[in-house]
MIDOSE-1310 file (N, C-alpha, C; in nm, 2 decimals, decimal comma, always signed):
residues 270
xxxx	+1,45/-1,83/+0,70/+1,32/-1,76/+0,66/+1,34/-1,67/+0,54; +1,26/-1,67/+0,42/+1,27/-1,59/+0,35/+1,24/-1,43/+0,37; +1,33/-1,29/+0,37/+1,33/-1,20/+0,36/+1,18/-1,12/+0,30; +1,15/-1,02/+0,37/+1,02/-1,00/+0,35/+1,02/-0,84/+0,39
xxxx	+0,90/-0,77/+0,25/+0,92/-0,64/+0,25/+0,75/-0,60/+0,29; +0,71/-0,51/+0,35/+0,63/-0,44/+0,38/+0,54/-0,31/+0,31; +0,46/-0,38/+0,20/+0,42/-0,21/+0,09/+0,32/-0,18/+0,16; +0,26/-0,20/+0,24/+0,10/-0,14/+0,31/+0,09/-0,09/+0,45
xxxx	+0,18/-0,02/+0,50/+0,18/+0,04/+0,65/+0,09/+0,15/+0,66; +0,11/+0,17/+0,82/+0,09/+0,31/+0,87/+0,11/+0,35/+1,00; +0,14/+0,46/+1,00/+0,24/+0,53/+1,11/+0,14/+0,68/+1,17; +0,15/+0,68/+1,27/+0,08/+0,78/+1,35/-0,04/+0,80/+1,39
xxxx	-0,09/+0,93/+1,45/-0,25/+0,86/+1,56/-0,33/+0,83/+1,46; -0,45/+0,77/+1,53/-0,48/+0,73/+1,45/-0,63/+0,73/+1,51; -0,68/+0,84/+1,59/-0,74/+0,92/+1,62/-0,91/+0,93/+1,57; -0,84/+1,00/+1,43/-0,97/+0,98/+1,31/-1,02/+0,87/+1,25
xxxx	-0,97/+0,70/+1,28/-1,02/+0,63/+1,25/-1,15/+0,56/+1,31; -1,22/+0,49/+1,20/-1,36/+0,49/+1,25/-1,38/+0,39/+1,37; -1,25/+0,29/+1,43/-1,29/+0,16/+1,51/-1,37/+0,23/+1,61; -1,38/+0,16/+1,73/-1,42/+0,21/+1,86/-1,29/+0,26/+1,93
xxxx	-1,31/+0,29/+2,07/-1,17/+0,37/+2,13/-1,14/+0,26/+2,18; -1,13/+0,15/+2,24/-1,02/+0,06/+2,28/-0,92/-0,05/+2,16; -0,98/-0,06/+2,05/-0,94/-0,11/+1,91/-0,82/+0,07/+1,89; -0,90/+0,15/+1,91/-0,77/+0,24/+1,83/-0,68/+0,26/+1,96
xxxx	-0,71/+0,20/+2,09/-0,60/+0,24/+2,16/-0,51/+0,15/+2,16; -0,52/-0,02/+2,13/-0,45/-0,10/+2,08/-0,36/-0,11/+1,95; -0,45/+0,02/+1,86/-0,39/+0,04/+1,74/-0,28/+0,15/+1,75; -0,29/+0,20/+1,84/-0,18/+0,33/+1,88/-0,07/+0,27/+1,91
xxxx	+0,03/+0,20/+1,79/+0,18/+0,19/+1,83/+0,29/+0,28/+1,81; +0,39/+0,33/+1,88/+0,49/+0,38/+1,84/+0,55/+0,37/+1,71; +0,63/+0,45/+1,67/+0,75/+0,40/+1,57/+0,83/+0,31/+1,62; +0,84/+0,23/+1,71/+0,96/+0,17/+1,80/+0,87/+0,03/+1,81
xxxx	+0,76/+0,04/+1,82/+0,69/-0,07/+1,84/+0,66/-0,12/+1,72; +0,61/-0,04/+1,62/+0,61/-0,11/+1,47/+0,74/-0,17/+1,40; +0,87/-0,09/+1,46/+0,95/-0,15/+1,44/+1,00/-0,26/+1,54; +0,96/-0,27/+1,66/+1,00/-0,39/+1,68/+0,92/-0,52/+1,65
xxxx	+0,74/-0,48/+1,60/+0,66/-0,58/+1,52/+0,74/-0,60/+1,41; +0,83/-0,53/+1,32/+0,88/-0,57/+1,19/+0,99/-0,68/+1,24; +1,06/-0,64/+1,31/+1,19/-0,75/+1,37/+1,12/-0,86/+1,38; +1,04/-0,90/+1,46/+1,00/-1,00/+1,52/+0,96/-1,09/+1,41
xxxx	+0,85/-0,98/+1,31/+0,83/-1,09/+1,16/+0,90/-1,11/+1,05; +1,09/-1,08/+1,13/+1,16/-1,05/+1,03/+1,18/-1,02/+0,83; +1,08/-0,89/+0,92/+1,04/-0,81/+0,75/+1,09/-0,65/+0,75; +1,21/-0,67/+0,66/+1,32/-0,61/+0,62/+1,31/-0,43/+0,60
xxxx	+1,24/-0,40/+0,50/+1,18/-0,29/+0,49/+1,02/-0,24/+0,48; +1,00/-0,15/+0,48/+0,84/-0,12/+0,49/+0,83/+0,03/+0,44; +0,69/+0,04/+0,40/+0,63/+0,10/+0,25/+0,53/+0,20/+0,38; +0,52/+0,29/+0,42/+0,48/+0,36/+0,49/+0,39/+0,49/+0,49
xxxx	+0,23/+0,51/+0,48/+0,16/+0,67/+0,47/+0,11/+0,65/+0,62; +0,15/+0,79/+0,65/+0,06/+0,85/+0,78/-0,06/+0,83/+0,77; -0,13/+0,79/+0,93/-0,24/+0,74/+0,96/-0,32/+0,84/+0,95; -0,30/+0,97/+1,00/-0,37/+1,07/+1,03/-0,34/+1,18/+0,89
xxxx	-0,30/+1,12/+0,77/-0,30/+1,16/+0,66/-0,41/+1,11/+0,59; -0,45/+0,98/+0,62/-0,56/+0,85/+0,58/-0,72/+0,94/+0,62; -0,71/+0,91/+0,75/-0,82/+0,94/+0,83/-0,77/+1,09/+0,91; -0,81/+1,22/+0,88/-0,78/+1,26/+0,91/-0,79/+1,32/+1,09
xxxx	-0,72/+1,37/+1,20/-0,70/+1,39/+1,33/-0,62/+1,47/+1,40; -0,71/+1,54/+1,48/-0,63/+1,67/+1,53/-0,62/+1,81/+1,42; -0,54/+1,88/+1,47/-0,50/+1,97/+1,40/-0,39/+1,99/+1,29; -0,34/+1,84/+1,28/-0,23/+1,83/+1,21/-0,29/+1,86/+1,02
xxxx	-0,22/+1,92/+0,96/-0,27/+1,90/+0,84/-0,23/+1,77/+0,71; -0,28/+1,76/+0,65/-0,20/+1,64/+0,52/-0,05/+1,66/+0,51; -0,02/+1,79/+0,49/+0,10/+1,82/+0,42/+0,23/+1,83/+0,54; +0,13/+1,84/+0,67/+0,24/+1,82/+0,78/+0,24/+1,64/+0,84
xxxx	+0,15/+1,57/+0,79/+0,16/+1,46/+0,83/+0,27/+1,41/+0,74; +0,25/+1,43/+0,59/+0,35/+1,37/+0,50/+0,46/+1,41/+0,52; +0,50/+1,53/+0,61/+0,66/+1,59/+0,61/+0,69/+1,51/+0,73; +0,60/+1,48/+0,85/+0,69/+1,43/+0,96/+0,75/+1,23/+0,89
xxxx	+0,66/+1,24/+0,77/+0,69/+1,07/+0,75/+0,80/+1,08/+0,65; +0,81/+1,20/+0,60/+0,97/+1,20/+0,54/+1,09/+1,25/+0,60; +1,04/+1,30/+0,71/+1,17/+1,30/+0,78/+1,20/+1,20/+0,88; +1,10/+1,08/+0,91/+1,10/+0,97/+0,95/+1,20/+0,88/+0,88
xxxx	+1,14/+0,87/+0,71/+1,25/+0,80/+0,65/+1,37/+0,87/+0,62; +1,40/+0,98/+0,67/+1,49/+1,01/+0,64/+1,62/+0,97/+0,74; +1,52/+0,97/+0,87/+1,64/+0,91/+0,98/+1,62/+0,71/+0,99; +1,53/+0,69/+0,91/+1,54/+0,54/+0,96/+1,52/+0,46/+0,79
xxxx	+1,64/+0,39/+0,78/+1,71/+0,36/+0,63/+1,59/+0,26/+0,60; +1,54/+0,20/+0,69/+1,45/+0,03/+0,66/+1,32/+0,12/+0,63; +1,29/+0,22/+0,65/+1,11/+0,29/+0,63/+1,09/+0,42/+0,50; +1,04/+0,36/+0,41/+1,00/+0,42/+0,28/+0,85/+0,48/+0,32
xxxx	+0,85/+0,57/+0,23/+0,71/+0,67/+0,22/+0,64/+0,67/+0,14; +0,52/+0,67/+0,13/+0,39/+0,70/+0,03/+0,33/+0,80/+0,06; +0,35/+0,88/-0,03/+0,31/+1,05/-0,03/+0,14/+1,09/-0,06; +0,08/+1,10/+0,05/-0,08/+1,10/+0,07/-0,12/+1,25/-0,03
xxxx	-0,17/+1,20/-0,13/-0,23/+1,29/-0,20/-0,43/+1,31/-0,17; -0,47/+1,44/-0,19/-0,59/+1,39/-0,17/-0,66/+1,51/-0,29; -0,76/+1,45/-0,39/-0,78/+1,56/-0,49/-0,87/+1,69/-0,50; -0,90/+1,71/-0,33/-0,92/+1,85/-0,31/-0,91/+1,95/-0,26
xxxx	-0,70/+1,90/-0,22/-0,65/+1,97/-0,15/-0,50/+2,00/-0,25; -0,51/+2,09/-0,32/-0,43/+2,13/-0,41/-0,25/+2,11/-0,34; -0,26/+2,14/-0,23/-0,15/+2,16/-0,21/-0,07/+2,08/-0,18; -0,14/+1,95/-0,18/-0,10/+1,81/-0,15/-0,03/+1,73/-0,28
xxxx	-0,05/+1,81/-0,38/+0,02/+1,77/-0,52/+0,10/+1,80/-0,50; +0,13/+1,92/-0,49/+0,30/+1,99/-0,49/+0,30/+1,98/-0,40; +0,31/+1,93/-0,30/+0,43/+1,83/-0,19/+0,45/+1,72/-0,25; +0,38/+1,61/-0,30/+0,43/+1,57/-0,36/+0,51/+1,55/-0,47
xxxx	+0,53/+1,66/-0,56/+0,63/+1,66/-0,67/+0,77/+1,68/-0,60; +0,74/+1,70/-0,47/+0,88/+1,77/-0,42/+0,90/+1,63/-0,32; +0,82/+1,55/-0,29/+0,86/+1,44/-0,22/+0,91/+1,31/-0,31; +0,82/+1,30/-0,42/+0,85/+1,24/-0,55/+1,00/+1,22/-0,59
xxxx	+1,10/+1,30/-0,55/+1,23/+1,32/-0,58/+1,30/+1,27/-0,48; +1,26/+1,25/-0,37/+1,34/+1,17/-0,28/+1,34/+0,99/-0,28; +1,47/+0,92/-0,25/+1,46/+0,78/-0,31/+1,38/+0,73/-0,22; +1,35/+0,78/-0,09/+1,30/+0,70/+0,00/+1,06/+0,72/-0,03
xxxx	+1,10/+0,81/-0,17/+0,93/+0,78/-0,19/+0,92/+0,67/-0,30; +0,81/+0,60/-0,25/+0,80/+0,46/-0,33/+0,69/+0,54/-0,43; +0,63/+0,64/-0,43/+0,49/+0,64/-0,48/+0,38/+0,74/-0,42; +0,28/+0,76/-0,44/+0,17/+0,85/-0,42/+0,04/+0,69/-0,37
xxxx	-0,02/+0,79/-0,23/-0,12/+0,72/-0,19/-0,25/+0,75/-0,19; -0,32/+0,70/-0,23/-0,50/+0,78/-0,22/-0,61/+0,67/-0,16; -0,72/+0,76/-0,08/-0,78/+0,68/-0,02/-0,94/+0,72/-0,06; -1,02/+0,63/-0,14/-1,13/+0,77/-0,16/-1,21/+0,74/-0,05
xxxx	-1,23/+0,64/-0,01/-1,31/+0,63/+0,09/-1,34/+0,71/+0,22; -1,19/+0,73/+0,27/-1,18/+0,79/+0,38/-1,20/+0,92/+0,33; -1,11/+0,97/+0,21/-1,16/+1,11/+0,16/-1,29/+1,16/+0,13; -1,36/+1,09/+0,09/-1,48/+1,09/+0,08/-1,52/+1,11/-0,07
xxxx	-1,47/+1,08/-0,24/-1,54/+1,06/-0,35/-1,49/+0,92/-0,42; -1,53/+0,95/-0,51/-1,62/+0,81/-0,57/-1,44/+0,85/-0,68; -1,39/+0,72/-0,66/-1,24/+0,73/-0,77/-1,26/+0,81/-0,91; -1,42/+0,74/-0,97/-1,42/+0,78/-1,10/-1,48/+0,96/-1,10
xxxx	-1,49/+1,03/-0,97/-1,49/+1,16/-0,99/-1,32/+1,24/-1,00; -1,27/+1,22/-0,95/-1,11/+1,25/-0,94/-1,02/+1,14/-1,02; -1,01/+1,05/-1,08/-0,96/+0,94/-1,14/-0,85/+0,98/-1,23; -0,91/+1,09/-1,31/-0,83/+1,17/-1,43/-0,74/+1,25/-1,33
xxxx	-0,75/+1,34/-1,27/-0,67/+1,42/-1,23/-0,55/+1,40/-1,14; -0,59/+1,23/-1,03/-0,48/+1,19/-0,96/-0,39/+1,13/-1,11; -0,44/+1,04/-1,18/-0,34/+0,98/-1,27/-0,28/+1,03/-1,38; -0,33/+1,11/-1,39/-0,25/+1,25/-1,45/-0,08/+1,31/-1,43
xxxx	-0,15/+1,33/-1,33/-0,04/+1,39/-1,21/+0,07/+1,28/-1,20; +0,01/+1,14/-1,17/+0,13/+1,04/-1,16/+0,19/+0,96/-1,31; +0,13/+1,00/-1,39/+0,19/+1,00/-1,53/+0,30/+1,09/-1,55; +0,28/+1,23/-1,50/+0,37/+1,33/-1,54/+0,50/+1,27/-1,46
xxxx	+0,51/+1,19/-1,39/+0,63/+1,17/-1,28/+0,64/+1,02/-1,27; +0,61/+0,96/-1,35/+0,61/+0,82/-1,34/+0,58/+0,78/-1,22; +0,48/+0,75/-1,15/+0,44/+0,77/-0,98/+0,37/+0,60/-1,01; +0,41/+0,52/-0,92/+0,34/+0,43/-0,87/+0,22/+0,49/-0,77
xxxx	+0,09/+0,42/-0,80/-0,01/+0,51/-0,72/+0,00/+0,36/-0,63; -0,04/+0,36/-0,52/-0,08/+0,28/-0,42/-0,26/+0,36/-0,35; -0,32/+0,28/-0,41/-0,46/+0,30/-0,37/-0,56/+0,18/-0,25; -0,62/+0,23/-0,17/-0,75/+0,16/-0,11/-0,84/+0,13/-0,22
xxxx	-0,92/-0,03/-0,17/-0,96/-0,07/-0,33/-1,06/-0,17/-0,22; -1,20/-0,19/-0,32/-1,25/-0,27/-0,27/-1,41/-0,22/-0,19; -1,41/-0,10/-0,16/-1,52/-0,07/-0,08/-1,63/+0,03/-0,19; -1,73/+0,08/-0,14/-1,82/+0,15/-0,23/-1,76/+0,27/-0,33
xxxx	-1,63/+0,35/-0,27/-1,61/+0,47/-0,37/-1,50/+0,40/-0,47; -1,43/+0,25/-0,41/-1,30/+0,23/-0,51/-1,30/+0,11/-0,52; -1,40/+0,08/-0,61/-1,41/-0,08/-0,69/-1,29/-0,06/-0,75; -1,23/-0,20/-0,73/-1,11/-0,25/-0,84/-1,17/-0,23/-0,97
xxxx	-1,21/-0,31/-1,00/-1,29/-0,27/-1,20/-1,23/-0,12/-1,23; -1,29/-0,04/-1,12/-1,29/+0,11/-1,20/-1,18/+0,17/-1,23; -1,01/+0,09/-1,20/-0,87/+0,12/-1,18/-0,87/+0,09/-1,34; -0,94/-0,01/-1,38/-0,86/-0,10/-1,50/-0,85/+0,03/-1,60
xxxx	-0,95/+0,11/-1,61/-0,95/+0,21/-1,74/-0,86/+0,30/-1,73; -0,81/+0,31/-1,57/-0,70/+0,39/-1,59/-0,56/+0,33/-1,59; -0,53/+0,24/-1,56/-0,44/+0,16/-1,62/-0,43/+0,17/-1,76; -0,56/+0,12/-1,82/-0,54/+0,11/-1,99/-0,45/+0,25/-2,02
xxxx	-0,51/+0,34/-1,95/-0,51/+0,49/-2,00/-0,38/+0,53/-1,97; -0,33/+0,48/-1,86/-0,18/+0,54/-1,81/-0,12/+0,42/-1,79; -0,06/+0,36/-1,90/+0,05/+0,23/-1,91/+0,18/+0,28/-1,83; +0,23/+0,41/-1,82/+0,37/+0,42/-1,74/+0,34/+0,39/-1,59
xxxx	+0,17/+0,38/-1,56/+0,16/+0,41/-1,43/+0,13/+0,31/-1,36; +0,20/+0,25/-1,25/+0,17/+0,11/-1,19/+0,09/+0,15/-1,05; -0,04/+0,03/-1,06/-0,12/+0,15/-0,98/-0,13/-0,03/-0,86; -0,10/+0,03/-0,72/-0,14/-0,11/-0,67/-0,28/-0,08/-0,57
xxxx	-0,38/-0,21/-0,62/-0,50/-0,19/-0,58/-0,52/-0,29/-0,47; -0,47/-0,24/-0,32/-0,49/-0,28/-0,19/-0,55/-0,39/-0,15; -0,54/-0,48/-0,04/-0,70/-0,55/+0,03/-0,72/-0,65/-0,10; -0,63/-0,72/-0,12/-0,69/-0,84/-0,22/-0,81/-0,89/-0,09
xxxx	-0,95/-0,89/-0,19/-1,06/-0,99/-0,15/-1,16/-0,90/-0,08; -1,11/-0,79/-0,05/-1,19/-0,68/+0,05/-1,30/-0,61/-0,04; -1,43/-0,64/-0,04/-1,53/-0,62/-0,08/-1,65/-0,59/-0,03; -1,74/-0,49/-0,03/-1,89/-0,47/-0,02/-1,98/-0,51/-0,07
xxxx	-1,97/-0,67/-0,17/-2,09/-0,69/-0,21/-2,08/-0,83/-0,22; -1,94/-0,91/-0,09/-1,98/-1,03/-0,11/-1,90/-1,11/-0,19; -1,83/-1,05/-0,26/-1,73/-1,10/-0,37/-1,61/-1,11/-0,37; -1,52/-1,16/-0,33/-1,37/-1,17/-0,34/-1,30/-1,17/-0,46
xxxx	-1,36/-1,18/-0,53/-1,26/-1,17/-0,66/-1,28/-1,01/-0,76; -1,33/-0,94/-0,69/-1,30/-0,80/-0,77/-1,14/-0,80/-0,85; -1,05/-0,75/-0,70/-0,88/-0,77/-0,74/-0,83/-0,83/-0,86; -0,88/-0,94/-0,83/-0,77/-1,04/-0,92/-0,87/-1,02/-1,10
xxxx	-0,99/-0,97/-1,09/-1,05/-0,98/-1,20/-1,03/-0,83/-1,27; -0,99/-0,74/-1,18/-0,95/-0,64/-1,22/-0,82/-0,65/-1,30; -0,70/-0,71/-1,25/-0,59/-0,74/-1,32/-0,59/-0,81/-1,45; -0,69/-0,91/-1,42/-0,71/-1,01/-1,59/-0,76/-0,86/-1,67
xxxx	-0,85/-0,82/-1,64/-0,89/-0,72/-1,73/-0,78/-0,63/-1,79; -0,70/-0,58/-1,75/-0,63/-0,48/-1,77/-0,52/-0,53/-1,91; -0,44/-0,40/-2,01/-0,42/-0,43/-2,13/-0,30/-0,44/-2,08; -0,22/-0,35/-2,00/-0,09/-0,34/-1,99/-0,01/-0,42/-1,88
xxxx	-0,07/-0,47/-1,78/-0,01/-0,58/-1,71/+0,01/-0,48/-1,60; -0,02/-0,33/-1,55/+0,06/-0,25/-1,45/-0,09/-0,24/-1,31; -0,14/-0,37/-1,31/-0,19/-0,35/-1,19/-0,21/-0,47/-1,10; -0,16/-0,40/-1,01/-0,11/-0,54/-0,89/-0,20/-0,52/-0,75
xxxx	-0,16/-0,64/-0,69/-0,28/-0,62/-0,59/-0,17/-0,62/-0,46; -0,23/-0,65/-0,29/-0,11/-0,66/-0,21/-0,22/-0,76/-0,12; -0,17/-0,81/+0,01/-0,23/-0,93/+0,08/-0,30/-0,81/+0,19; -0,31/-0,71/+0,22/-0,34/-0,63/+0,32/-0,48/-0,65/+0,39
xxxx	-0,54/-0,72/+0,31/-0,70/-0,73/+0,38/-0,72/-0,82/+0,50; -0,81/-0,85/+0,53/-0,82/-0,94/+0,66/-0,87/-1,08/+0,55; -0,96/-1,06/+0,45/-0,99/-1,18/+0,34/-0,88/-1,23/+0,30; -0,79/-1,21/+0,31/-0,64/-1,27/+0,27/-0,61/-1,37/+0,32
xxxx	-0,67/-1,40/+0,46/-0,67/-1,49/+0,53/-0,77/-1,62/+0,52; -0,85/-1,63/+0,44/-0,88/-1,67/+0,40/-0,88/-1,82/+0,33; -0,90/-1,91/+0,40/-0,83/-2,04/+0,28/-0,82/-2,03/+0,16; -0,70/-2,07/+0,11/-0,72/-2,05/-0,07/-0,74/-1,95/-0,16
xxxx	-0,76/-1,77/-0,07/-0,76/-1,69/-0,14/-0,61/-1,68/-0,28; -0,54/-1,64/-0,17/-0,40/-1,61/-0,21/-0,39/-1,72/-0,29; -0,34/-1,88/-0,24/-0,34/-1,94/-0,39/-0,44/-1,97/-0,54; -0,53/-1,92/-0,50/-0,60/-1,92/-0,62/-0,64/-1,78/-0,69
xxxx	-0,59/-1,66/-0,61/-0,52/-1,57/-0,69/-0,38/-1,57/-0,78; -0,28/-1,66/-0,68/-0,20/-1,68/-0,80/-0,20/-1,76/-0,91; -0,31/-1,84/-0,87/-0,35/-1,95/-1,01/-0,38/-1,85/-1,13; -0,45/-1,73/-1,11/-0,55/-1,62/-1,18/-0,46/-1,57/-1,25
xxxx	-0,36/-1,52/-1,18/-0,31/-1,39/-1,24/-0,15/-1,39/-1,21; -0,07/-1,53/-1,12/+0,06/-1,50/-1,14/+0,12/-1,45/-1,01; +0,21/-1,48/-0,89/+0,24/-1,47/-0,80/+0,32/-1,28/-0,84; +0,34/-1,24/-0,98/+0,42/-1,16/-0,98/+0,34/-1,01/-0,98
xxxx	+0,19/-1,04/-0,96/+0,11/-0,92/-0,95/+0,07/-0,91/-0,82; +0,13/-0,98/-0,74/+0,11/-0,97/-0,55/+0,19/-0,96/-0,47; +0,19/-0,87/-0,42/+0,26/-0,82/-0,30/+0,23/-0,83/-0,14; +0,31/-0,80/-0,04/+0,27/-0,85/+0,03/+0,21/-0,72/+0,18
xxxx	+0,11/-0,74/+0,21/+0,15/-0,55/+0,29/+0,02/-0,60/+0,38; +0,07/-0,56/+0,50/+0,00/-0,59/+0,65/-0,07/-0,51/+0,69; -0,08/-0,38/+0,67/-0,15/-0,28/+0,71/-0,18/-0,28/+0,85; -0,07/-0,28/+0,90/-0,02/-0,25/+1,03/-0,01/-0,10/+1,06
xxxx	-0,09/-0,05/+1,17/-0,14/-0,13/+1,29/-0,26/-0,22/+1,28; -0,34/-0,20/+1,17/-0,49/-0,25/+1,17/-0,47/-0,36/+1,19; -0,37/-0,43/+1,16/-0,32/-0,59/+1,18/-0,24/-0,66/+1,21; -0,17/-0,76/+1,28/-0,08/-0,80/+1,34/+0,04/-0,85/+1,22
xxxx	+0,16/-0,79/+1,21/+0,25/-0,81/+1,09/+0,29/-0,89/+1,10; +0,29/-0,99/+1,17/+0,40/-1,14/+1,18/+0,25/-1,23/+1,16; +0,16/-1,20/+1,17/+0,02/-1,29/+1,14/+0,00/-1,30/+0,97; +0,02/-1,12/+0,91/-0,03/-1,13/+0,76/+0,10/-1,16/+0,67
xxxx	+0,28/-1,20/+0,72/+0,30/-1,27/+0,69/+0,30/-1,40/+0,70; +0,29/-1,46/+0,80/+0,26/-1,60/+0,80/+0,19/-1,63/+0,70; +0,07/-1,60/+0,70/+0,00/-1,62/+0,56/+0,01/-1,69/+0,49; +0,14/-1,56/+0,41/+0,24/-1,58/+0,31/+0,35/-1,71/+0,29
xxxx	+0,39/-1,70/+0,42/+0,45/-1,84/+0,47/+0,47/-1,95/+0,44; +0,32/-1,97/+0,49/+0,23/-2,09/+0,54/+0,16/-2,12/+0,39; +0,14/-2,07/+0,31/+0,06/-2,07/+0,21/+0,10/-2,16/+0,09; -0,02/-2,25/+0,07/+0,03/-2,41/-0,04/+0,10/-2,33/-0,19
xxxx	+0,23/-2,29/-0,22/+0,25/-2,23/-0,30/+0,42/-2,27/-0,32; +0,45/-2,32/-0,46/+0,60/-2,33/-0,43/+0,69/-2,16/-0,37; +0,80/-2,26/-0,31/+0,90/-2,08/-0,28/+0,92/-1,98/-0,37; +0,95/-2,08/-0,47/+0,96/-1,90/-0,59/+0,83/-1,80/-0,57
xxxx	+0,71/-1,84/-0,61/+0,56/-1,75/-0,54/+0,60/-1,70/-0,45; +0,66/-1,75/-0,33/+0,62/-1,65/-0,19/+0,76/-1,58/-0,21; +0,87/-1,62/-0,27/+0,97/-1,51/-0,27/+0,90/-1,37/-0,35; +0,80/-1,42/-0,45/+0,75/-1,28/-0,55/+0,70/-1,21/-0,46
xxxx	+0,62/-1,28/-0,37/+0,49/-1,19/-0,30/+0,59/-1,15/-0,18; +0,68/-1,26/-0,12/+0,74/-1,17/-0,01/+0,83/-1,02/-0,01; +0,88/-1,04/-0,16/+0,98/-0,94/-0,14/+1,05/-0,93/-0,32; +1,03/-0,99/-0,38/+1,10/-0,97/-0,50/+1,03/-0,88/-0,60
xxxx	+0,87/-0,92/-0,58/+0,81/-0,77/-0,65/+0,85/-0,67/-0,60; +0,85/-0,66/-0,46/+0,84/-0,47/-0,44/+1,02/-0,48/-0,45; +1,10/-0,54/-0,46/+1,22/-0,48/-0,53/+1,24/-0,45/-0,63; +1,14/-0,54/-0,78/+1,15/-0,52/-0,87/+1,06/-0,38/-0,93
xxxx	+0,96/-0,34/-0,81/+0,86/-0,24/-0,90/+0,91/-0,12/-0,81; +0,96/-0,13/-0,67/+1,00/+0,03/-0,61/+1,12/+0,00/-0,59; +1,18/-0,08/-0,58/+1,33/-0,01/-0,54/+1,44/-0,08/-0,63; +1,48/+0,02/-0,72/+1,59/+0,06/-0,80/+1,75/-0,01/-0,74
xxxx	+1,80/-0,02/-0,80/+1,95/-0,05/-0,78/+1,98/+0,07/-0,70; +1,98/+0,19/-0,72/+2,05/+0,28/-0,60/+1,96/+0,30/-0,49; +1,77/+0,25/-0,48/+1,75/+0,25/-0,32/+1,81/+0,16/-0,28; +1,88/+0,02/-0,33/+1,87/-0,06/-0,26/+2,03/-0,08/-0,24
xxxx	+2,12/+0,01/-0,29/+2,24/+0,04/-0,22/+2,28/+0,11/-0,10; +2,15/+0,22/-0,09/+2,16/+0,34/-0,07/+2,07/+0,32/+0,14; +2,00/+0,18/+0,11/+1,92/+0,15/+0,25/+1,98/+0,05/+0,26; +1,96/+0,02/+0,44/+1,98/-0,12/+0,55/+1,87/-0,15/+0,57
xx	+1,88/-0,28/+0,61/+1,76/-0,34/+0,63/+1,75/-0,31/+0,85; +1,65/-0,39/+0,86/+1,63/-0,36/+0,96/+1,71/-0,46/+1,13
């Protein structure tokens, strides 16, 4: 079986999310449980932001969610971090500049939806920020505050900055091809999409996104718990595509766009 990497997780309660209570009580897995879902869909390493950083829950704050997920990766070599920024919580930047420095951060995460504005009110100031640091942004994409379209001008704008625009096919208006038309648009080639949606599943989405735009702008990310991780790779698997494609989407992009020759000395797989 081809080796397989995980850029769309999430880890902890998950509380504040909008399902009903027996969906989030099925969605409440351990760290032990996600990682024994990873074993089972033998997928190697995984790309990880706190749940209760997303949707926020309890008393915990942002800045304490993103420390317990760095000292998570800190004790477990297979689980990388996406550092939850949010743009009207200042102090959530600088944790990130300071998490930004550790190999086990892949990147800066933002959610406008859950946060609640519209991308193009904050747009300048998150990509800003990840210009100054070369930051891969990993964004929610696809619903009313974060049309794909509206990434492309910041891409044009910030060429150092590889921004991945979530939920290939995941839309509010009916349309599955936002994603992939967002990437044709774009000048500098630095915006990629990942399989994380439930439309992924989809017949013939995936291969006729890679007809579009290239197995090498998709990645592959389950967004587990919301989904079963040996399901959204199968997918991938399963999907009419020669192996070179599924090696890009399983695992050779996110080695080529987050991890460096020394993460990938430096971690075990799982």
């Amino acid at each position: 079986m081809i080796k397989a990497i995980d850029v769309h997780g999430h880890f902890g309660p998950v509380g504040g999310f909008p399902q009903k209570e027996k969906e989030k009580e099925l969605m409440s897995l351990t760290l032990e449980e996600v990682e024994k879902s990873y074993r089972a869909a033998e997928i190697e390493r995984a790309f990880i932001s706190p749940a209760d950083g997303i949707f926020f829950f309890g008393d915990r704050t942002l800045e304490e969610a993103n420390h317990i997920m760095y000292q998570l990766s800190m004790e477990k070599e297979w689980l990388y971090q996406w550092a939850v920024v949010h743009p009207e919580i200042p102090d959530s930047f600088v944790q990130a500049e300071r998490l930004l420095q550790s190999e086990k951060c892949v990147g800066i995460k933002i959610h406008p939806d859950a946060h609640g504005y519209h991308i193009s009110e904050y747009g300048s100031k998150i990509f800003e920020f990840a210009s100054r640091y070369h930051a891969t942004v990993e964004t929610h994409s696809g619903d009313r505050l974060s049309p794909p379209e509206a990434f492309t001008v910041y891409g044009d704008q910030y060429p150092e900055v590889k921004i991945l625009l979530s939920h290939l096919g995941n839309n509010c208006d009916g349309d599955v091809t936002h994603h992939v038309r967002a990437i044709q648009n774009s000048k500098n080639g630095n915006l990629f999409t990942d399989t994380s949606s439930m439309k992924s599943i989809l017949p013939g989405l995936i291969e006729w996104a890679v007809s579009e735009i290239g197995s090498e702008h998709i990645l592959m990310g389950t967004d587990i718990p919301l989904h079963h991780a040996g399901m959204m790779r199968n997918r991938v698997d399963y999907a009419d595509l020669p192996i070179s494609d599924k090696e890009n989407i399983l695992y050779k992009n996110a080695e080529k766009l987050f991890l460096g020759e020394t993460r990938q000395k430096g971690g075990t797989t799982l």
